[in-house]
VEXDOMAR-299043 format. One line per 10 residues: number of its first residue (from 1); for each residue y, x, z of C-alpha. Coordinates in steps of 0.2 Angstrom, whole numbers, m for minus. Layout:
<nodes>
NUM> Y:X:Z  ... $
</nodes>
This chain:
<nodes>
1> 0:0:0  9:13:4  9:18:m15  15:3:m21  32:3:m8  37:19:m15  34:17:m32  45:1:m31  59:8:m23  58:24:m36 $
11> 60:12:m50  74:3:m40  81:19:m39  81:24:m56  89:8:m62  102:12:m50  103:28:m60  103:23:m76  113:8:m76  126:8:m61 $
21> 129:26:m60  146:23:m57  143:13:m40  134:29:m33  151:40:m34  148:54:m25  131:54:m20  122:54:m38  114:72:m37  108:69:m20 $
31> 101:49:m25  93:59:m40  86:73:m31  79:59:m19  69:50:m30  62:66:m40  55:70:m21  47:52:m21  40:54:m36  31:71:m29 $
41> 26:61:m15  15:50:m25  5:60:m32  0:65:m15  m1:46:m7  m14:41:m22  m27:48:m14  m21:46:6  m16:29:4  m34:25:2 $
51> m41:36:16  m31:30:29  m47:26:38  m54:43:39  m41:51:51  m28:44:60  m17:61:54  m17:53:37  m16:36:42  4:40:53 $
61> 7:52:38  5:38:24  15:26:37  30:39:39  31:40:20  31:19:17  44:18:31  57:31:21  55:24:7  61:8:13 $
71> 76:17:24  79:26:5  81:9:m2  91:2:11  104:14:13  109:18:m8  109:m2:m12  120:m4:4  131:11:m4  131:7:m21 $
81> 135:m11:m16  149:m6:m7  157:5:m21  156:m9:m34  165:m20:m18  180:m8:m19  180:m4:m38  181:m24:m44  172:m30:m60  154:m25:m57 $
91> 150:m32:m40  139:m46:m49  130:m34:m58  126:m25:m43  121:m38:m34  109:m43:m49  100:m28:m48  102:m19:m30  88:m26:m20  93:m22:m2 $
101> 109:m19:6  113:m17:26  127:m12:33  143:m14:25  158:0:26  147:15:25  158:30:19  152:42:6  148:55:21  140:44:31 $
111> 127:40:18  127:58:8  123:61:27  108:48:29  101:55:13  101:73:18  92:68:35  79:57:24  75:73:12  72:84:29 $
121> 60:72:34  52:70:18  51:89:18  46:90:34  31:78:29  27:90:15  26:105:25  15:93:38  5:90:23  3:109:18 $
131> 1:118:37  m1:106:50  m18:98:48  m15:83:36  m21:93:20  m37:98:31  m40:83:38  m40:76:20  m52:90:13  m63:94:25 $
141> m80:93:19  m76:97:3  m59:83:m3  m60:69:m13  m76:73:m21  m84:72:m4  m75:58:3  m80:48:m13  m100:56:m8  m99:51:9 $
151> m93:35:5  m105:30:m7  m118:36:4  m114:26:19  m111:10:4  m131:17:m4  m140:2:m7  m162:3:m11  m174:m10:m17  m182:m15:m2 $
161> m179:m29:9  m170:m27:25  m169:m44:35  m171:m62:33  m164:m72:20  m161:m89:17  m150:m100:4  m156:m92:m11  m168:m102:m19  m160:m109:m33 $
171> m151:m93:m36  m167:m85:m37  m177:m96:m47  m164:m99:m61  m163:m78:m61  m182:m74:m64  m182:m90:m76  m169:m81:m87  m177:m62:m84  m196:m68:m91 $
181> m186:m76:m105  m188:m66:m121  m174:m63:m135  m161:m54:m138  m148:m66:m134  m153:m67:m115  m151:m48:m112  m140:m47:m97  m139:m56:m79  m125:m53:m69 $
191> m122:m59:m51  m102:m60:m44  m97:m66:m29  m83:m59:m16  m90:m44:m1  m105:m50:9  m109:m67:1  m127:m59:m4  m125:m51:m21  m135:m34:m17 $
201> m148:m48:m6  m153:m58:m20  m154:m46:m33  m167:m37:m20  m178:m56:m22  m177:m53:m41  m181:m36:m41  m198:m38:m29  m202:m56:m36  m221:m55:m41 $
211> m219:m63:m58  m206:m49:m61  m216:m36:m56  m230:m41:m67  m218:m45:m82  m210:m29:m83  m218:m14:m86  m208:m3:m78  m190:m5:m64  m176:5:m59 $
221> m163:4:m46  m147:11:m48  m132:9:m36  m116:12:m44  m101:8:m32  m81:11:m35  m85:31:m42  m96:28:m54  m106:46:m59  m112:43:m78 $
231> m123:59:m75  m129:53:m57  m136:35:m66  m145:38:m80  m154:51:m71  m158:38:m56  m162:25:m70  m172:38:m81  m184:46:m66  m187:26:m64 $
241> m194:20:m76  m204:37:m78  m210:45:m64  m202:54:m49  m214:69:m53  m203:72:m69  m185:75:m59  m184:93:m62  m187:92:m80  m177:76:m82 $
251> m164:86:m74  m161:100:m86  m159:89:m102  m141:88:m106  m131:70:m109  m137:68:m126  m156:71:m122  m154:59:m108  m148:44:m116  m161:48:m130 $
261> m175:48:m118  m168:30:m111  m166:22:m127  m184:29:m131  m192:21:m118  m184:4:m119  m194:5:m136  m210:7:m130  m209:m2:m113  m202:m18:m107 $
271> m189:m12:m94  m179:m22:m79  m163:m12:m74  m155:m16:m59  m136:m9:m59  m129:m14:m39  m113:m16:m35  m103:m12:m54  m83:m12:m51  m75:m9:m68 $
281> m74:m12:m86  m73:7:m85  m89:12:m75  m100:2:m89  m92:9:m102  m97:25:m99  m115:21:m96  m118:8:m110  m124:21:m124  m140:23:m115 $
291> m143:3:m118  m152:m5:m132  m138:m18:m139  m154:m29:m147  m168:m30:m137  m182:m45:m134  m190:m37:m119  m179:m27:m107  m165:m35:m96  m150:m28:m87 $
301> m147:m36:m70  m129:m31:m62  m119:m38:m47  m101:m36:m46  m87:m42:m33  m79:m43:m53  m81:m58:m65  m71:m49:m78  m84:m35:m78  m99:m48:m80 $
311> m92:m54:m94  m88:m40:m102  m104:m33:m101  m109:m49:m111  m101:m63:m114  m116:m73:m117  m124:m66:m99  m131:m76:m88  m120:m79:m73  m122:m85:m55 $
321> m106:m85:m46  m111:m87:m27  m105:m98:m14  m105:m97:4  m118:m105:13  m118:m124:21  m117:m124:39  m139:m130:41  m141:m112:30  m128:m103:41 $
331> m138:m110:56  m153:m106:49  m150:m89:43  m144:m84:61  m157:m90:70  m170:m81:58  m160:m64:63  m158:m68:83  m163:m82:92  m179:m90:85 $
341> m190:m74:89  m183:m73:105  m195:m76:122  m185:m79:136  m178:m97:134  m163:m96:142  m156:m84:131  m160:m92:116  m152:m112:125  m138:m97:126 $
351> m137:m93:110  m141:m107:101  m125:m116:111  m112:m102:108  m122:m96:90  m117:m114:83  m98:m113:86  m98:m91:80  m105:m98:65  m89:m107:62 $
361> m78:m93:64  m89:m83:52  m86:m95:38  m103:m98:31  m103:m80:24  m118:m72:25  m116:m53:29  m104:m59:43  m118:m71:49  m132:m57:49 $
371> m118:m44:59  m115:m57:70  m134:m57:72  m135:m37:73  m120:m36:82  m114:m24:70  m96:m23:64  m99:m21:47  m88:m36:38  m69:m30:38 $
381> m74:m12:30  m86:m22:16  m69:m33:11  m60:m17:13  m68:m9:m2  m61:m23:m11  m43:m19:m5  m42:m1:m8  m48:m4:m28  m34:m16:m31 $
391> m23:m7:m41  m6:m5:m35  6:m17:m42  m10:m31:m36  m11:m23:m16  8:m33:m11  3:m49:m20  m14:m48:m12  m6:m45:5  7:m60:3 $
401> m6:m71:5  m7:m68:23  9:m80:23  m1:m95:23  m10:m105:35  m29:m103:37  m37:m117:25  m21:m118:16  m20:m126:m6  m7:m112:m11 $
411> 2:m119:m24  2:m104:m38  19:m109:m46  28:m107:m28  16:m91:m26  22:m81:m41  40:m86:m40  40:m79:m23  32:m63:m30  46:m65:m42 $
421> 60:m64:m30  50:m50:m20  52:m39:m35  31:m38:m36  31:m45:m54  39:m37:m71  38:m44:m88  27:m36:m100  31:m33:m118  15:m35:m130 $
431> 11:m27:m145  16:m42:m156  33:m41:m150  33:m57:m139  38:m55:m120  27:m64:m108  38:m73:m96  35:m69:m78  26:m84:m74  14:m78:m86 $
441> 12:m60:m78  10:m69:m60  m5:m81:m66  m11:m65:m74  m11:m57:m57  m18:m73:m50  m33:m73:m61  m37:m57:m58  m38:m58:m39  m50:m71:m43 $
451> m62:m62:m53  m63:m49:m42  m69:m63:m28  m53:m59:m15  m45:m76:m18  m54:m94:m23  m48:m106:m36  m42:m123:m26  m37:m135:m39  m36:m133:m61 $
461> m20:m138:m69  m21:m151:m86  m19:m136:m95  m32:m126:m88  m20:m114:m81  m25:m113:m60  m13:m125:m51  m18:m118:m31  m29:m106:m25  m36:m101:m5 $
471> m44:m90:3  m61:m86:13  m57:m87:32  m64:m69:34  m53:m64:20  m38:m71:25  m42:m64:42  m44:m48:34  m26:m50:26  m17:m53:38 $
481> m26:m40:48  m20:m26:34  m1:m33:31  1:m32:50  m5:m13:49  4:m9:36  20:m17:44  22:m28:30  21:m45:37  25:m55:53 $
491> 15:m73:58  25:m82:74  20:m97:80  24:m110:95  13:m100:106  19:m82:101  37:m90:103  34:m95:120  26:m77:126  42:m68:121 $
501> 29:m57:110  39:m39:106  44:m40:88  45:m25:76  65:m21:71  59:m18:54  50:m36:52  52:m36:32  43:m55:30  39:m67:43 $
511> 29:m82:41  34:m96:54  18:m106:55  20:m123:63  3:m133:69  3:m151:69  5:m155:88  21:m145:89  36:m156:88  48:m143:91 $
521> 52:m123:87  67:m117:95  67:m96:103  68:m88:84  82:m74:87  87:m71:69  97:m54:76  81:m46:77  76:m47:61  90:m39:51 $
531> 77:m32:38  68:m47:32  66:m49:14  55:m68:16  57:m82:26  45:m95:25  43:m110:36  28:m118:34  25:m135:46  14:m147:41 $
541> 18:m160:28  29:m173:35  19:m190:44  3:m180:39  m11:m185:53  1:m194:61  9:m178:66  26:m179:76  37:m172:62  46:m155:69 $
551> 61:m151:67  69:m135:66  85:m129:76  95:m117:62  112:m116:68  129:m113:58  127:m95:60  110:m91:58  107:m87:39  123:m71:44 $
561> 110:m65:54  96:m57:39  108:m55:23  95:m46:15  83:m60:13  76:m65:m5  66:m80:m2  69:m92:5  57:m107:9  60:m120:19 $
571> 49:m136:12  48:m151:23  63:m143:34  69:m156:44  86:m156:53  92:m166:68  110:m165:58  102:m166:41  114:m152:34  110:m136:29 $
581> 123:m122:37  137:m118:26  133:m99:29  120:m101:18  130:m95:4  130:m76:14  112:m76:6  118:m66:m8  105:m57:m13  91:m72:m14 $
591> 81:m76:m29  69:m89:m23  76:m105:m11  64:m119:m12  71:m136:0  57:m147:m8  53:m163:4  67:m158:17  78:m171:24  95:m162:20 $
601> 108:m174:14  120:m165:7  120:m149:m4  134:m135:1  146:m131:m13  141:m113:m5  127:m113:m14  138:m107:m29  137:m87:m20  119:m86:m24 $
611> 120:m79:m41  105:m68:m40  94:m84:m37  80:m87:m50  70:m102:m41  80:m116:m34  71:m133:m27  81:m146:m21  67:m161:m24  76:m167:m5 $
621> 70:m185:0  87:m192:0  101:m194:m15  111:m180:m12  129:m177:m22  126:m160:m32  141:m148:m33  144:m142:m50  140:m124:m46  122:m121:m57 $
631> 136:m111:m70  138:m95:m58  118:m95:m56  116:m86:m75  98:m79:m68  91:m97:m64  72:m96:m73  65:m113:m62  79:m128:m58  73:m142:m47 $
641> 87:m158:m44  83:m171:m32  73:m184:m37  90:m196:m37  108:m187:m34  125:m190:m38  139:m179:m45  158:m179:m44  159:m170:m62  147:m164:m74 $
651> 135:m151:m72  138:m138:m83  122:m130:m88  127:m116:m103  127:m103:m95  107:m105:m89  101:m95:m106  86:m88:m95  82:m107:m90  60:m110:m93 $
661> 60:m126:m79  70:m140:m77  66:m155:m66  74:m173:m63  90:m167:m75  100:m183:m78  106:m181:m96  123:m188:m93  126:m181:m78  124:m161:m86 $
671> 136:m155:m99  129:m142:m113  140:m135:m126  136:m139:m145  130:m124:m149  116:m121:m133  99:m121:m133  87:m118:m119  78:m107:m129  68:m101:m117 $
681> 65:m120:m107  47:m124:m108  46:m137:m93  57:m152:m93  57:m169:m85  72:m180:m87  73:m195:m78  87:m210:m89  98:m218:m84  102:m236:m94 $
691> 112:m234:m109  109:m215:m110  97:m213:m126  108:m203:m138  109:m191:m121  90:m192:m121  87:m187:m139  102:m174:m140  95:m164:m123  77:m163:m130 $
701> 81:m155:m149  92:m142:m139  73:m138:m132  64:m129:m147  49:m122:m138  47:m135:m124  29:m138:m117  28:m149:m105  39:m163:m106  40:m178:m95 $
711> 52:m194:m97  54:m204:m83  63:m222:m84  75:m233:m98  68:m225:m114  65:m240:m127  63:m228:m141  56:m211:m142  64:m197:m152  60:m192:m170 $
721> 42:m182:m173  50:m167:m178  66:m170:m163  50:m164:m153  46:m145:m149  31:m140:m161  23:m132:m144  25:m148:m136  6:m148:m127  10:m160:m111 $
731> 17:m179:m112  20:m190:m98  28:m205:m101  33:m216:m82  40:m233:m83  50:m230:m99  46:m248:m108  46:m241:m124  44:m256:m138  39:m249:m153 $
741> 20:m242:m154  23:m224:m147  6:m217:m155  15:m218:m172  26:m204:m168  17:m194:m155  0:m193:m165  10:m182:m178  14:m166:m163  3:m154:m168 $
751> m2:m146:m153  m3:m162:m140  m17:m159:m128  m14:m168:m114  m5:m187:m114  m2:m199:m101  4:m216:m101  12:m220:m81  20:m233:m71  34:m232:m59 $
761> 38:m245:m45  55:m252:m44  62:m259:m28  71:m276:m35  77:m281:m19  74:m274:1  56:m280:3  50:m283:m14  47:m271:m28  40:m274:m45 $
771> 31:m261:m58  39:m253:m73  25:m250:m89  28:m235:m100  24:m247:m115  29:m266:m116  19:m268:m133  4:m279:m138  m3:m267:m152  m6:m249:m150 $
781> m16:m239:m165  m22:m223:m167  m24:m217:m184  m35:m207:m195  m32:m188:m192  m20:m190:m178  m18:m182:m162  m27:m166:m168  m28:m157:m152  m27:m171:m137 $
791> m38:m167:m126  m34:m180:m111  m27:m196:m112  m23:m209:m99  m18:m225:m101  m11:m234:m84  m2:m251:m81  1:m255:m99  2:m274:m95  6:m282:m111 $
801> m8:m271:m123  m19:m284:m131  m27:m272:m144  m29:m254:m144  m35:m249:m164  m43:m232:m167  m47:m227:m181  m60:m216:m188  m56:m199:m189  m42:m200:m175 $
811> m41:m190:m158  m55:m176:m165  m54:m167:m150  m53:m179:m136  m63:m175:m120  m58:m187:m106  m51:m205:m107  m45:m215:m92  m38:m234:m93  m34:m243:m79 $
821> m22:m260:m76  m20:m264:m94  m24:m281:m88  m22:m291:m107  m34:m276:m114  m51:m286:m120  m60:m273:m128  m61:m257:m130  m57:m247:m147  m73:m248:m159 $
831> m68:m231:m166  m73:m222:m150  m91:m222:m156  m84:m207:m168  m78:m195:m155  m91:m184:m151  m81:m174:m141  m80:m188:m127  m87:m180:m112  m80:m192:m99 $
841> m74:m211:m99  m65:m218:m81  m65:m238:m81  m53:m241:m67  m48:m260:m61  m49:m267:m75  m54:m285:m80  m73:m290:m74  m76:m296:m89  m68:m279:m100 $
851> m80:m268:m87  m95:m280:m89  m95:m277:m109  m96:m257:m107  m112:m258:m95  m130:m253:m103  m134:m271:m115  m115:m275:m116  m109:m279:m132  m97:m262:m132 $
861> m110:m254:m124  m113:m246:m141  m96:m239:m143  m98:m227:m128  m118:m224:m125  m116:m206:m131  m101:m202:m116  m112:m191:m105  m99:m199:m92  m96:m217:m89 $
871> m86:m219:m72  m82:m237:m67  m69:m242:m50  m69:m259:m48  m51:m268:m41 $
</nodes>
């Protein structure tokens, strides 16, 4: 981690360098000298930041290191925002790039000073490295190479089975099925799954299964772990599935003559190869050559904490992704290992009572259950190894997870904007010339933490993109573990609160976690905590369980208190005064500010001072009035309006050019000038007004590559086909009452996956309500070729549709269709029998007698007997 702070702050540096040189007026040689000696200094933590473990020596050297590089951050954004202060013109542009600043006022002495004294202790740190043990501590028993030995032997894993197991069975019989299969197209199995869920276990089944050791003539295992030694394998594999009395000769062939030898006895013998515990892409690409690529009798077999390696491997492989175990295996694999073998009955009354409750803190994981069984401690170091191969830029965003609660749906969109304001994700230009926004990095990021098993997909977005994620209790217990070491992140609480606990000075981020039977935070002294970088308040969500909502004390001065602070979240804050402090415009230097679900009434025109902010959510329950000050916020990416708000003028929006999200925009309440286009905007939902449909259609063509678009309310008529971005791949339409048949224009967007026909309520008076359709139409057609790519289609509440037409040849692609409340709807569309693609149907209260037709010997049972999914929900 340590690694990844100073790298950070040498690229802030060097921007500083480059691009504000002029703010660092008499202290540019030493600033430049400075980052030169940080670079230096990571060439050394590579290796240290990783064998931290080994000597507590390392360990305080790294932790000196990360804790210099932040004071060096600190003290030449504080300067160089200070200079631009004085000079005039460029304090904006400062404040866009600096990340942190502290005291304000400091003199070019007084920092050249502070520099000097951090360049004495960075070569103080040096000459520890070199002469006072920390060099020796690292290269004793031979340096990396033996560290890398040692570690692998204490990771060695053999073929033989050590303990009980249990839970495997299905696992176990789909994987030998697969292994006795011939052809070449079922060459490889693979078996993922995060540390300790049983990947090395079952593989050991498979290996000493009867049937496979009859099948195959010859086995070998091979354990490969994070330093894979190309040499080291084929020779393991090679005296295998030979003999063990031909290791000396095996030994003196070179390379070439090994792989030779491999690839000739893959010829002549069926061969099982086991490879435990593969990490990278990398580490089977250098052993691959000694692999037949068409082959009916031999199999690979590999496990890997990496999905992205099974597949590359083999895309067609046969995967088995592992879960944890329900809490009867848990039980059962614990009382296997240490109670049921037990004589004395007491003790095992004993263990059986407490046993039950440990196996809910072990999360059904089964190397934690067996160590808790052995009483070995064992776990943290397994998911450990999972840290420490993380590269870099991935160890901060892994360790920002440690925010949330235990159990907790992380939204990913909130996630990586928060990594966004961090400063923990760039854009990356491709080869083709197109930028990937920073949303796309982040999910990029995401998905990679989820194929090497260290966080757990929660819930699939529409477009297939992951909408939350969580993590294993152990592993989130392991996070928070390693940010608290690493002085990276603080969790307070009620009861940590009430004991007063000592806080750390240089507290960078600080979670406030709020449990469900607290009904009231005060004690937070934002004084000591000038440093913090993220503030996130996290209670539960309001009326949840019938929680007493809490509600948290900030008063008018607190937000002077951390200036430094980028992100900002404070969803479902409630407020006795429901009025966020006016000082919240001291917040300078924030990129991420999300109010979502709050009960603030009323927006601060001081929100104008926050022009470095890139995330804003005000989605606040009640109908606040917005001050025109979005025009000063030119590095707004993701703008979220209140769900109804008022304005004294217009919003004035043209100066958002980096703009890709904007929610619950008003099109008359915003002005644009005739020549701008959100050229970057590819999420939009507008909610009409009456009488504002020339605003509607004029706000949508300035949106050329919009992707998801949804229109909420008072739209009779849709737009023009070709009004609409070609990218367009997500429609919801809620309560707009179009009149005219809708599918005559949206079947011609050519890339349409996903479309959705809602329903809004509408209070009419204080206690009654009535709801709004999307379409008011009898007549709805689908026609031949149209709708190329939907995917997904719902049609909800369309009271007045009598007759939905479609016609062969139409929606070629469809997979899932769900009506529900069309209430004048009699049948259901006879050209469904031609989509083949319809994997799932939902019938929800609809009429009895529309539902009764589609059952098996209904008269439209016809029409949708080749659905592999019928689902029907009565009223």
């Amino acid at each position: 981690m340590a690694e990844a702070v100073v790298s950070g702050v040498v690229t802030r540096i060097g921007d500083l360098l480059v691009q504000e040189g002029k703010f660092l007026s008499g202290v540019s040689n030493q600033v430049e000298l400075l980052q030169i000696e940080l670079k230096l200094m990571q060439g050394l933590l590579k290796d240290a930041d990783a064998r931290q473990n080994e000597s507590e020596l390392v360990r305080q050297w790294v932790a000196e290191i990360r804790d210099l590089a932040y004071d060096a951050d600190d003290i030449i954004a504080t300067h160089a925002h200070t200079v631009g202060s004085r000079k005039g013109g460029g304090v904006q542009k400062v404040l866009e790039r600096c990340s942190c600043i502290l005291d304000e006022g400091i003199t070019v002495h007084q920092v050249g000073s502070k520099i000097e004294n951090i360049m004495t202790k960075i070569s103080n740190l040096k000459t520890s490295f070199q002469g006072y043990g920390i060099r020796e501590s690292m290269i004793k028993g031979g340096g990396s190479s033996s560290f890398n030995e040692r570690q692998r032997e204490q990771r060695q894993t053999f073929s033989h089975l050590e303990h009980d197991v249990v839970g495997f069975d299905d696992d176990l019989n789909k994987l030998v099925e697969f292994l006795l299969k011939e052809g070449e197209d079922s060459r490889v199995a693979s078996i993922c799954g995060m540390g300790g869920l049983g990947k090395t276990t079952l593989a050991k089944m498979v290996y000493n299964y009867r049937e496979v050791k009859q099948h195959f003539d010859c086995r070998a295992w091979v354990y490969i772990s994070q330093q894979c030694q190309r040499r080291r394998v084929w020779e393991e594999i090679l005296i295998s599935l030979l003999s063990k009395d031909q290791r000396d000769e095996i030994q003196k062939l070179t390379d070439a003559e090994i792989v030779e030898k491999l690839r000739q006895v893959q010829c002549e013998k069926r061969c099982l190869v086991i490879l435990d515990d593969i990490w990278n892409i990398e580490a089977w690409n250098s052993l691959q050559e000694a692999f037949l690529v068409r082959s009916t009798g031999n199999k690979i077999l590999l496990t890997s904490r990496n999905k992205q390696v099974c597949l590359h491997v083999d895309p067609r492989s046969f995967l088995r992704e592992l879960q944890c175990l329900n809490e009867e295996r848990s039980w059962e694999l614990l009382d296997k290992i240490a109670v049921s073998w037990r004589e004395d009955s007491v003790t095992k009354t004993y263990m059986k009572k407490f046993g039950k409750e440990m196996i809910g803190y072990c999360g059904d994981l089964p190397l934690a259950i067996t160590v808790l069984g052995e009483q070995n401690l064992r776990v943290n170091r397994v998911l450990a190894l999972s840290y420490n191969d993380l590269p870099c830029h991935l160890k901060p965003c892994f360790l920002y997870l440690g925010h949330f609660p235990e159990d907790f749906e992380i939204p990913t969109k909130e996630l990586i904007r928060m990594w966004m304001g961090e400063g923990f994700v760039s854009e990356i230009q491709h080869n083709r010339g197109r930028e990937d926004t920073m949303d796309d990095v982040g999910h990029r990021y995401i998905r990679e933490l989820v194929q090497r098993c260290m966080v757990l997909v929660g819930k699939m977005g529409s477009l297939g993109r992951i909408k939350t994620c969580r993590m294993h209790d152990l592993m989130r217990d392991f996070c928070v573990s390693k940010a608290q070491e690493e002085n990276f992140l603080h969790i307070t609480n009620i009861l940590s609160l009430k004991r007063r606990e000592a806080q750390n000075s240089k507290v960078r981020r600080l979670a406030i976690i709020l449990e469900s039977n607290d009904n009231y935070i005060t004690g937070i002294k934002f004084s000591e905590y000038p440093y913090l970088r993220s503030l996130l308040y996290l209670p539960p969500p309001p009326f949840q369980n019938n929680c007493i909502q809490s509600y948290f004390n900030f008063k008018e001065s607190c937000f002077k208190k951390f200036k430094l602070v980028r992100v900002l979240h404070l969803e479902n804050f409630q407020k006795h005064s429901c009025k966020l402090p006016k000082d919240i415009g001291c917040l300078i230097y924030l990129r991420y500010l999300s109010l979502k679900n709050s009960n603030i009434k009323k927006v601060s025109s001081s929100i104008d001072n926050l022009r470095c902010l890139e995330t804003l959510d005000l989605q606040i329950f009640s109908k606040p009035r917005v001050p025109n000050v979005f025009k000063y916020m030119k590095q707004l990416k993701h703008l979220y309006l209140p769900c109804s708000y008022r304005v004294c003028c217009k919003l004035e929006l043209g100066n958002l050019s980096y703009l890709q999200t904007l929610v619950n925009v008003q099109p008359k309440t915003i002005q644009i000038p005739t020549w701008f286009k959100f050229n970057l905007l590819r999420v939009l939902k507008v909610r009409n007004k009456k009488g504002a449909q020339d605003a509607i259609q004029m706000l949508i063509s300035r949106c050329p590559l919009i992707e998801k678009l949804h229109l909420y309310k008072h739209l009779k008529k849709l737009p023009e086909a070709h009004q609409f971005s070609p990218n367009l791949a997500k429609l919801t339409l809620s309560g707009t009452k179009l009149e005219e048949d809708p599918m005559e224009t949206l079947e011609k967007l050519p890339n349409l996956k996903i479309l959705y026909f809602r329903y809004v309520i509408q209070k009419t008076s204080r206690y009654e309500s009535v709801g709004r359709a999307s379409f008011n139409g009898k007549n709805m057609v689908c026609s031949e070729r149209g709708f190329p790519l939907l995917q997904s289609l719902l049609l909800s509440s369309l009271y007045y549709l009598e007759e939905w037409r479609v016609e062969e040849g139409a929606m070629p692609s469809l997979c899932r269709l769900e009506i529900e409340f069309c209430n004048s709807l009699k049948v259901i569309p006879d050209g469904l029998r031609f989509i083949t693609t319809l994997q799932k149907l939902k019938i929800k209260s609809m009429s009895k007698s529309f539902t009764n037709r589609l059952h098996e010997g209904g008269p439209d049972f016809d029409k949708v007997k080749h659905v592999p999914s019928l689902v029907f929900i009565d009223w």
